[in-house]
Structures are given as C-alpha cells and as structure tokens.
DRENDO-1510 file (C-alpha; in Angstrom, 1 decimal, always signed):
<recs>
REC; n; res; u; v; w
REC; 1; UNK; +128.4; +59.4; +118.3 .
REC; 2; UNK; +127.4; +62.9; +118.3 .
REC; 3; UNK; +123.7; +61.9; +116.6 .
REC; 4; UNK; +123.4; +59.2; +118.9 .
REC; 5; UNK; +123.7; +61.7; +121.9 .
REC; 6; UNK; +121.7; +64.3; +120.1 .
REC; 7; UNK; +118.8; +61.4; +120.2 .
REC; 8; UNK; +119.2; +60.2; +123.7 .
REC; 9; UNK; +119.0; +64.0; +124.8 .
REC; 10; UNK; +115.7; +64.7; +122.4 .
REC; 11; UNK; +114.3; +61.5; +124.6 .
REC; 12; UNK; +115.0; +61.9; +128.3 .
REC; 13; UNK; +113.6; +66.1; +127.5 .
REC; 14; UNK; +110.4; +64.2; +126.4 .
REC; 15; UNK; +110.2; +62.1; +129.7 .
REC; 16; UNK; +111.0; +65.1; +132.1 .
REC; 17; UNK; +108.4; +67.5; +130.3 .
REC; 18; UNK; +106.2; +64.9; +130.2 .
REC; 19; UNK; +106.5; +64.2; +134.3 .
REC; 20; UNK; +106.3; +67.7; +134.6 .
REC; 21; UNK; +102.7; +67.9; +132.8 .
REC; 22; UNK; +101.4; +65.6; +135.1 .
REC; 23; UNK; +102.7; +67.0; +138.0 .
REC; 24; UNK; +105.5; +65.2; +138.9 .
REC; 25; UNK; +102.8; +62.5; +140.3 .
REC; 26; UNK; +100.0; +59.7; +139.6 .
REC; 27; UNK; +96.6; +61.0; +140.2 .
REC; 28; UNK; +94.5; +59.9; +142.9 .
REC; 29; UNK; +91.5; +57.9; +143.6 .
REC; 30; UNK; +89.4; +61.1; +144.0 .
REC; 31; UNK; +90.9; +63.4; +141.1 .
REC; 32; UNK; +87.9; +64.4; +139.1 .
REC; 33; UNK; +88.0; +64.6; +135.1 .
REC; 34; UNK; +86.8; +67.4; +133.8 .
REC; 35; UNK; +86.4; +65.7; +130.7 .
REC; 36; UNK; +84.5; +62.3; +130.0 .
REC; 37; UNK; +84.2; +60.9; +126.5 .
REC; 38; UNK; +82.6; +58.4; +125.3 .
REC; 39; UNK; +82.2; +58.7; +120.9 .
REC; 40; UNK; +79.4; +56.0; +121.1 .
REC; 41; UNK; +77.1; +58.0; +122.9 .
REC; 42; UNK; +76.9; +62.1; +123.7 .
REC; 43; UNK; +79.8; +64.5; +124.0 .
REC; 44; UNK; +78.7; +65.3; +127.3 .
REC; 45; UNK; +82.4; +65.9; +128.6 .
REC; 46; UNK; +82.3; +69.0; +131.0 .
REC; 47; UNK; +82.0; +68.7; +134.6 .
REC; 48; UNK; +78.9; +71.0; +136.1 .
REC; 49; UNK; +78.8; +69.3; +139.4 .
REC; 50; UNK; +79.7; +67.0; +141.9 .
REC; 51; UNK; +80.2; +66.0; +145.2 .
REC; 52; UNK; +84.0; +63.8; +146.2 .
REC; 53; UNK; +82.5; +63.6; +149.9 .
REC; 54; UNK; +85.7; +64.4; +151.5 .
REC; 55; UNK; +85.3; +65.4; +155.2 .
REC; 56; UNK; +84.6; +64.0; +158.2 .
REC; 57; UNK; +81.0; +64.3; +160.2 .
REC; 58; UNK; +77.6; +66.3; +158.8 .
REC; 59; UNK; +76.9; +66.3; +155.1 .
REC; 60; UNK; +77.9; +69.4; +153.0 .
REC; 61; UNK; +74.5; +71.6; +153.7 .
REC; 62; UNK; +75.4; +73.8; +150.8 .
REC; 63; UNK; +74.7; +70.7; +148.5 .
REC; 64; UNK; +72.1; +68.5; +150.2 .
REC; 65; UNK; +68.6; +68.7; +152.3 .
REC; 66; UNK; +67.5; +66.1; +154.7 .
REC; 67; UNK; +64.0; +65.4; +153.6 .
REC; 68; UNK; +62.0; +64.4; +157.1 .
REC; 69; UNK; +58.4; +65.1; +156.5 .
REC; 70; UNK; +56.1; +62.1; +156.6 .
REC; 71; UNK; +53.6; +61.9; +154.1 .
REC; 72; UNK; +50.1; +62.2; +154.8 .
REC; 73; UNK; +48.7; +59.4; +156.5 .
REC; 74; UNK; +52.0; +59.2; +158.9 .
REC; 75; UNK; +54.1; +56.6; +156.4 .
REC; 76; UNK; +56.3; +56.4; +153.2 .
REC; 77; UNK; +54.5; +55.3; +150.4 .
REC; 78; UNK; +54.7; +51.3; +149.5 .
REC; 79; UNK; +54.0; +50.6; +153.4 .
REC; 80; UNK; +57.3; +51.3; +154.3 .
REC; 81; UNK; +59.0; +51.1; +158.2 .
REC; 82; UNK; +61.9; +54.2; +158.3 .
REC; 83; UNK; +62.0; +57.5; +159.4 .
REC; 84; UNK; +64.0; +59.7; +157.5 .
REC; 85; UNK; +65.8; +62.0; +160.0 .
REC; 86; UNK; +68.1; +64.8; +159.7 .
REC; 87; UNK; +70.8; +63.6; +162.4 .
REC; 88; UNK; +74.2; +62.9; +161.7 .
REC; 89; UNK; +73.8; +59.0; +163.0 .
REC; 90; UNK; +72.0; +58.3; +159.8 .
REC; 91; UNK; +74.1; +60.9; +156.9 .
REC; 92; UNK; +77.5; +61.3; +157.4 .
REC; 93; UNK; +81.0; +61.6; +155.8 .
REC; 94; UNK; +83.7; +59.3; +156.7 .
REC; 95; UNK; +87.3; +58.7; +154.8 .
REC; 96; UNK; +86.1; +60.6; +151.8 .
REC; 97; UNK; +83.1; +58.2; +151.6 .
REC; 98; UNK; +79.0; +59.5; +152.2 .
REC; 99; UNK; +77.3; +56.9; +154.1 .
REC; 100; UNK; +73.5; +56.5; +154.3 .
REC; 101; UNK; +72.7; +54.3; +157.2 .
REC; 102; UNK; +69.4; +52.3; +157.7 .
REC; 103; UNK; +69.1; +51.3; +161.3 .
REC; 104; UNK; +66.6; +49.3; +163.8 .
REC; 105; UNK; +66.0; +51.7; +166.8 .
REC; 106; UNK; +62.9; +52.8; +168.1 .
REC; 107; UNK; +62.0; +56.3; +167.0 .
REC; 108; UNK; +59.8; +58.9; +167.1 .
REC; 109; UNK; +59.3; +62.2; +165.0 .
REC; 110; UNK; +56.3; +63.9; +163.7 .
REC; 111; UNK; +53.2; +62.0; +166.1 .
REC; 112; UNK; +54.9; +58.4; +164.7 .
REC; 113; UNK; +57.0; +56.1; +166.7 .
REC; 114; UNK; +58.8; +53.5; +164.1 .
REC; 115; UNK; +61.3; +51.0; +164.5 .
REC; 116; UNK; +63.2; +51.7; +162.0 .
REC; 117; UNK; +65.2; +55.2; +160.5 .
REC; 118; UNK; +67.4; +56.0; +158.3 .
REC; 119; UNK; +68.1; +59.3; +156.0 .
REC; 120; UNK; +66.1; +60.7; +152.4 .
REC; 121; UNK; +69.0; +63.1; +150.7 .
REC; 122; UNK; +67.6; +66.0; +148.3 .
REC; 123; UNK; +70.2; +68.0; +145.9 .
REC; 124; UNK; +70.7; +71.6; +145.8 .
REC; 125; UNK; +71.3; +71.3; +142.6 .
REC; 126; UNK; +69.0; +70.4; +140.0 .
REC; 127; UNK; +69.8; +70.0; +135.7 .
REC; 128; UNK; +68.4; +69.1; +132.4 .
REC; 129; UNK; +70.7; +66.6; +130.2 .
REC; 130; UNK; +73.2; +65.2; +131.1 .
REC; 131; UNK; +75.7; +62.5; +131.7 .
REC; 132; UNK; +75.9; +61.2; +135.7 .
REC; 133; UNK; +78.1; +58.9; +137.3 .
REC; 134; UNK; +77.8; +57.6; +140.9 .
REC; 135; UNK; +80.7; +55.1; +142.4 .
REC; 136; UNK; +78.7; +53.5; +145.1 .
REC; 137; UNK; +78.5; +49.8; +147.0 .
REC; 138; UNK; +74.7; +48.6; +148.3 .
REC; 139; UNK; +72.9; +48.2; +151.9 .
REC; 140; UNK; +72.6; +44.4; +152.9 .
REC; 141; UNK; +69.9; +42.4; +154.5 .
REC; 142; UNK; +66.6; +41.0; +153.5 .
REC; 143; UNK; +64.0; +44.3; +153.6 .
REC; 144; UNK; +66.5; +46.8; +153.1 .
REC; 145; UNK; +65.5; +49.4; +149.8 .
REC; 146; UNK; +68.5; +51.5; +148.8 .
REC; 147; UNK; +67.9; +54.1; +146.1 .
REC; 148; UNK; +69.8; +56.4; +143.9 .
REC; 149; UNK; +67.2; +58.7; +141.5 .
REC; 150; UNK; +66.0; +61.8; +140.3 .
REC; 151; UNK; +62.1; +63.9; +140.7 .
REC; 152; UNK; +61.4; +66.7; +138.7 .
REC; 153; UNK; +62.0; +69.6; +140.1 .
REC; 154; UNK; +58.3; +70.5; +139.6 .
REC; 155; UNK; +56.6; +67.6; +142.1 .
REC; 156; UNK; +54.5; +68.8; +144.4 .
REC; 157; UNK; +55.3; +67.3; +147.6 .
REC; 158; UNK; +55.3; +68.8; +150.9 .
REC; 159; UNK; +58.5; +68.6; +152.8 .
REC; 160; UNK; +60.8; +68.0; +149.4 .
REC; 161; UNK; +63.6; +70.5; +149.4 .
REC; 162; UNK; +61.9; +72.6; +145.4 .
REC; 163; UNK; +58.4; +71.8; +146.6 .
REC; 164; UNK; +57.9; +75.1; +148.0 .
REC; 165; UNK; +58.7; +77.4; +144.6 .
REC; 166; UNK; +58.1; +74.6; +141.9 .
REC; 167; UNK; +55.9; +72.4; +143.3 .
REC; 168; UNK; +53.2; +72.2; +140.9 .
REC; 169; UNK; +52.4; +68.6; +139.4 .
REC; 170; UNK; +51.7; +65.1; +141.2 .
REC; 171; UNK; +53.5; +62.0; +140.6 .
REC; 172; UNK; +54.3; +60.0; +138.6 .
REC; 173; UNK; +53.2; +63.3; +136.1 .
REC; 174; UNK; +56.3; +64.8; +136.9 .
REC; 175; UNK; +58.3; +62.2; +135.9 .
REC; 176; UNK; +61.3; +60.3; +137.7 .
REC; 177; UNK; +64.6; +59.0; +137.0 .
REC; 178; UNK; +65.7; +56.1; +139.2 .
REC; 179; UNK; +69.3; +55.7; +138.3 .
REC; 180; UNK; +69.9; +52.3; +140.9 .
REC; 181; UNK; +67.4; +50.3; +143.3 .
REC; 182; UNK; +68.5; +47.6; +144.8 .
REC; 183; UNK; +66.6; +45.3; +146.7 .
REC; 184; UNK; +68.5; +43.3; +150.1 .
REC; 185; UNK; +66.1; +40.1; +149.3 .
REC; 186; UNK; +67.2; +40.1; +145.6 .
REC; 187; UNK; +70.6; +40.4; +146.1 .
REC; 188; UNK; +72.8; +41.5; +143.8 .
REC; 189; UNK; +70.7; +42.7; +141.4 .
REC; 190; UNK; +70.1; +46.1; +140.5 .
REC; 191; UNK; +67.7; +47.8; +138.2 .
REC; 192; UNK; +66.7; +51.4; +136.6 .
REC; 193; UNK; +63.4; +52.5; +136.0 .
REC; 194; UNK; +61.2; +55.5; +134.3 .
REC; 195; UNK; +58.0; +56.6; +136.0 .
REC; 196; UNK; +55.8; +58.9; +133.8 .
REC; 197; UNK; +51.8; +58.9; +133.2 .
REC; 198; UNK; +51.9; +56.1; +130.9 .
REC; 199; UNK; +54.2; +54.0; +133.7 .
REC; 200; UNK; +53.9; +54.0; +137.2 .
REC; 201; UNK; +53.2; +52.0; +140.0 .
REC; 202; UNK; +52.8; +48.3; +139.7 .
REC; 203; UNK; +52.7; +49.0; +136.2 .
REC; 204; UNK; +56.0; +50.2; +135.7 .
REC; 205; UNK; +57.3; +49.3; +131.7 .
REC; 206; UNK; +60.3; +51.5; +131.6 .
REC; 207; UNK; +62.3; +49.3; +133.3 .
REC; 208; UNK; +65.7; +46.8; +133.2 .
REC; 209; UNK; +68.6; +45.7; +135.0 .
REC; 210; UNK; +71.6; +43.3; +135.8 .
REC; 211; UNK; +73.0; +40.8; +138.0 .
REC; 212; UNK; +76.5; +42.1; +139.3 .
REC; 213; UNK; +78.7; +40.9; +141.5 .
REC; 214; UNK; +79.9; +41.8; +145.4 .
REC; 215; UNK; +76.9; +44.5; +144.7 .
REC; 216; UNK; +77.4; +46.0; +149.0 .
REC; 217; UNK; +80.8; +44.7; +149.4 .
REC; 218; UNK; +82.5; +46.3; +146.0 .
REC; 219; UNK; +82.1; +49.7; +144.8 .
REC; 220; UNK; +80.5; +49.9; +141.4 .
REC; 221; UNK; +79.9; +52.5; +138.9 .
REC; 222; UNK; +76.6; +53.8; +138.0 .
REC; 223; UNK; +76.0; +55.6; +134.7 .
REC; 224; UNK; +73.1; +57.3; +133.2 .
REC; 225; UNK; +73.4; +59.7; +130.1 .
REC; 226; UNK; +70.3; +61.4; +129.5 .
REC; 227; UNK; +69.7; +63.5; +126.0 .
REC; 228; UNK; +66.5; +64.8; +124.4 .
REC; 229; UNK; +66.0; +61.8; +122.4 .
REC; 230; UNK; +66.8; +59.4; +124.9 .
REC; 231; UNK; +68.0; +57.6; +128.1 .
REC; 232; UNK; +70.7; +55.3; +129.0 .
REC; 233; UNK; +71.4; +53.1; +132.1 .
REC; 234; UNK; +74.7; +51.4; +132.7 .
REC; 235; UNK; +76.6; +49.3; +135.2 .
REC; 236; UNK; +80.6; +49.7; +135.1 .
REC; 237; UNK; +80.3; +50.5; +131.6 .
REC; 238; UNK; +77.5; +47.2; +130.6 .
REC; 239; UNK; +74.4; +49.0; +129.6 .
REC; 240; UNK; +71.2; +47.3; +130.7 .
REC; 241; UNK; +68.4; +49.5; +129.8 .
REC; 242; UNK; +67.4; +52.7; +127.0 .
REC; 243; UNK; +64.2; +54.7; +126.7 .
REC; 244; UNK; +63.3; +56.0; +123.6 .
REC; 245; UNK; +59.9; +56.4; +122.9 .
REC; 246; UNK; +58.7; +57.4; +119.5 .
REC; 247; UNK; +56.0; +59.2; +120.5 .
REC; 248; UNK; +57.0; +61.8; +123.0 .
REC; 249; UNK; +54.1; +63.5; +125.2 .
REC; 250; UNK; +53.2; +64.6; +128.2 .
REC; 251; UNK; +52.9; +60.7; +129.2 .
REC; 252; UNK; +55.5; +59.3; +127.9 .
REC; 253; UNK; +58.5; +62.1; +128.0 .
REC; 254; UNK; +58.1; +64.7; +131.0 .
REC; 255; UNK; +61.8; +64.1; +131.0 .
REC; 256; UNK; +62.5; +68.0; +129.1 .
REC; 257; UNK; +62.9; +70.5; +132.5 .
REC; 258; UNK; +65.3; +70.3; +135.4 .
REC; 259; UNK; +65.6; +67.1; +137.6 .
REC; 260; UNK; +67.1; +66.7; +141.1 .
REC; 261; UNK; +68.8; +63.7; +143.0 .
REC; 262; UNK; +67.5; +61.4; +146.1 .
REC; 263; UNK; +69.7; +59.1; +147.9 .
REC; 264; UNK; +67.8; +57.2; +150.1 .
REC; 265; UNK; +67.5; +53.8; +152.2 .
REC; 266; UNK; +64.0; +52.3; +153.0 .
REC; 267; UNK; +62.8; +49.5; +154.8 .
REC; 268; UNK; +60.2; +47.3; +153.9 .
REC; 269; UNK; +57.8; +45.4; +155.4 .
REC; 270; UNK; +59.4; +42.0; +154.8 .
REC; 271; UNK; +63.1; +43.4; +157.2 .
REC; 272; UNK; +65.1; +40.6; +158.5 .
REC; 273; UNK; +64.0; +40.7; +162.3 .
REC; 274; UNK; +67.9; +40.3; +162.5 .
REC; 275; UNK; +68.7; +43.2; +160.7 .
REC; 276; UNK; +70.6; +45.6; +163.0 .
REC; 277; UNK; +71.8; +48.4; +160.6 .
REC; 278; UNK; +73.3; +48.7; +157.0 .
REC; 279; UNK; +75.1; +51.8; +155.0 .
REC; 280; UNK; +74.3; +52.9; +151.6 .
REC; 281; UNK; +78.3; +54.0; +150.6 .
REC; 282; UNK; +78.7; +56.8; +148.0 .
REC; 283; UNK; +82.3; +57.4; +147.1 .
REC; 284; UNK; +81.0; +60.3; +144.5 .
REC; 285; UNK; +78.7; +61.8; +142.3 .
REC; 286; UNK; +79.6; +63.6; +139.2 .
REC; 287; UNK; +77.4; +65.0; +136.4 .
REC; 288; UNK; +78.9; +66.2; +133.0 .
REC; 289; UNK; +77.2; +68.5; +129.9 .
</recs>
C-alpha cells in the first residue's frame, strides 16, 4: 500500500511540474519557436527575425518600406496596371493578420493616372542563409499577381528601400529569390523561381511548383531553406522545387551576399473588368539560422 502511494505521488509530481513548464497553458496560434528542426535538411533552428503582424492600422515602419517609385517609362515592368502607394488603404494590420490589397480605383501619383493600386513591401532587414517560413492565403480574380520573394541587397534600382547605399548591379545579375507567385487566372497553383544571368525573363529554368488546394481561402505555409550549396522550396512541408547547380558562378549562383524580402500584388493586363479589390493575407514571416 505504502509503494503503491509512493508511485501514485512520483506521478501526479510529474504531471504538475510538467504543467508548470509549459506555463500552466496551451500555446497560441502566434507563439513563435525559437527552434525549427528539420534532420533532413539544415540545422537552421534559431530565430533572427520575424514579423507576427499583431496590431491594428499602418504597418510596423521599423520593419518595412513602401516602395512607390515608378520605373522609368511611368509603368512596372511586364506591362503591368497598379500603383504601388504608401497609404494605409492598400498595407495594413488587422486581427494579427498583414493584408496587401489590390484594388480598382482611379489613381494618380508620380505624372501617371492608373486604374488600378495596390502596395510593393521592402524589408528592413536583409540576410544570407537561411531557413524562411511565411503562413499566408492568395489574392483572387483573373489578373491579379501576388508575390512573396527576395532581391539582393545590391540591385540597383531607384526608389528600392538598399538602392541608395548598395545599389550597384542590374537585374536579373543580382540575383532573386521568389519564394511564392501565384497567378488569379491559374488558380491554385503556386510556383518558385531563381532569376540569375543564366535565367531570367521568358527564359526562366530555375523554376517549379504545385497545385494546392483553397490557395486564397486557406492559409498555407511557405518554406524555403537556403544554404551555400543549395535551395529548397516547399508547400506545407511537400517540396516542389531545388537548385543546385554544379557549376557555381557569377551566372548561375549570385545567391552568396545578403537578400531582402518583397511582398507585393500586381495587376496584369488581362484583370477581370469585374475585379473590384483582393488581399494578399500574411499571418507571419519568420526566418531561422
């Protein structure tokens, strides 16, 4: 009797230190890890940086830019519609969410009057190597562009947020990431890409992707782990795409110096003419070393 009470004690000591080490509750949706392991790939399990998006109204200027500057020749590149503006109409923070909104509204900025605007988000904060993971659900509508990806912190393009200090080679020589594109007239498919000098344009190689489902009604997870020897892009944990190259030059790998983070959504030329407006949903970012 005395062993069996002995026992019972040793037990219910386990299950109260145990509550205790957790804190007495479950985590929540936005806890952050500060460890991420995954033993078939890197041991990239630190967290560096991140943004949960809690808050309500303007974006956290102490982490993002709003890129507005129209190229030269008054349009984005690829013929596109928007303006990227800095108001709050188009980047905001609602119920712990970030929400990039495309809208139709006549605009004008810069000399330009377009039908169409939306917001171009820049990072602060700019790495080399790494593991990211973005939880995010997809714009709808035929024309709509949405885009989460990374330059080099090295492009030279006037109005970027590093152009002004680093800005020192053209693209696609500077190389770029493009963690998710999704495109409103292929629905539900979403794909990752490498530009570089031997891959750019409408020549693009580096390239793959999946069919997933509920892409702008569900949240989905977005991975990329990047290395020296490599890169990896995933969809809630089904990889669809890896770069190695065995030959590793200026070409092929400008992918060796510190890279920073565009969320964006375009219009194309093709927009529903019943498109009204669409949001580009971010629930967080997180990158790990």
């Amino acid at each position: 009797m005395k062993q069996a009470l002995t026992y019972w004690t040793f037990i219910i000591a386990l299950v109260v230190l145990s509550f205790a080490a957790c804190g007495g509750k479950s985590p929540s949706k936005k806890s952050i890890n500060t460890t991420f392991e995954d033993p078939n790939e890197s041991d990239f399990s630190t967290l560096i940086w991140s943004d949960e998006f809690e808050g309500e109204g303007a974006i956290n200027p102490e982490k993002w830019f709003l890129q507005t500057q129209l190229p030269e020749g008054g349009s984005w590149w690829g013929n596109l519609l928007q303006h990227y503006t800095n108001r709050e109409e188009n980047a905001y923070l609602n119920d712990g969410y970030l929400h990039v909104v495309a809208k139709k509204e006549e605009f004008e900025d810069q000399g330009e009057t377009k039908q169409y605007t939306s917001a171009r988000l820049n990072s602060k904060f700019a790495f080399t190597y790494g593991k990211v993971e973005v939880r995010a659900k997809m714009p709808e509508g035929i024309g709509t562009w949405p885009a989460i990806w990374m330059l080099s912190k090295k492009i030279d393009e006037d109005g970027a947020y590093w152009d002004k200090e680093y800005g020192v080679v053209k693209w696609p020589n500077c190389g770029e990431i493009d963690i998710l594109e999704h495109w409103g007239k292929n629905q539900d498919y979403v794909s990752s890409a490498l530009h570089n000098g031997s891959s750019y344009g409408y020549n693009v190689k580096n390239v793959g992707g999946q069919q997933i489902k509920d892409a702008s009604s569900e949240f989905h997870t977005y991975l990329l782990e990047w290395t020296e020897e490599k890169i990896v892009f995933s969809v809630d944990g089904i990889e669809h795409f890896r770069y190695n190259p065995q030959l590793k030059n200026q070409d092929t790998w400008p992918y060796d110096s510190d890279y920073y983070f565009i969320f964006n959504v375009a219009i194309e030329s093709d927009i529903d003419p019943e498109f009204v407006e669409s949001p580009m949903v971010v629930d967080y970012i997180r990158v790990y070393q």
